[in-house]
C-alpha positions, 0 to 999 in steps of 0.5 A: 582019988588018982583022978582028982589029983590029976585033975587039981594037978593039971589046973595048977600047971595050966593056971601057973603061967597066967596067974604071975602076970599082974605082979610080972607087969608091976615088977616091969613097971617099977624097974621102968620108973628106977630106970627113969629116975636114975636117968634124971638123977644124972641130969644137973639141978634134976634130982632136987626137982624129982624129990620136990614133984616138980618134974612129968616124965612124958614119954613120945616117939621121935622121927629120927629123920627129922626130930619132930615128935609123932602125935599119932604113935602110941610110945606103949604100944612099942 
């Protein structure tokens, strides 16, 4: 009996920092996407077109050297 609760213990305990992972990425995702659409509510006309679908967030890497976006870079891999 000790055996078999040590066991399910220690499976809970080596399971517990993978299993929040899925709602951990969605909470992120949800806080990124509140944080975007408060950015816009602050621009002029912008909240209107949020509301109406009518605006893409799109997300790029700029050179700040030089202001040009990079094509190559990946904006979610950083």
């Amino acid at each position: 009996m000790t055996l078999a609760v040590a066991l399910v213990g220690s499976i809970l305990v080596a399971s517990s920092p993978v299993l929040p992972k899925p709602l951990q990425i969605a909470n992120k995702e949800e806080e990124r996407r509140n944080r975007i659409e408060e950015i816009v509510r602050r621009l002029p006309d912008a909240e209107k077109n949020l509301i109406s679908g009518d605006i893409e967030v799109v997300a790029r890497v700029v050179d700040l050297q030089s202001g040009e976006y990079i094509a190559t870079a990946d904006p979610r891999s950083l």
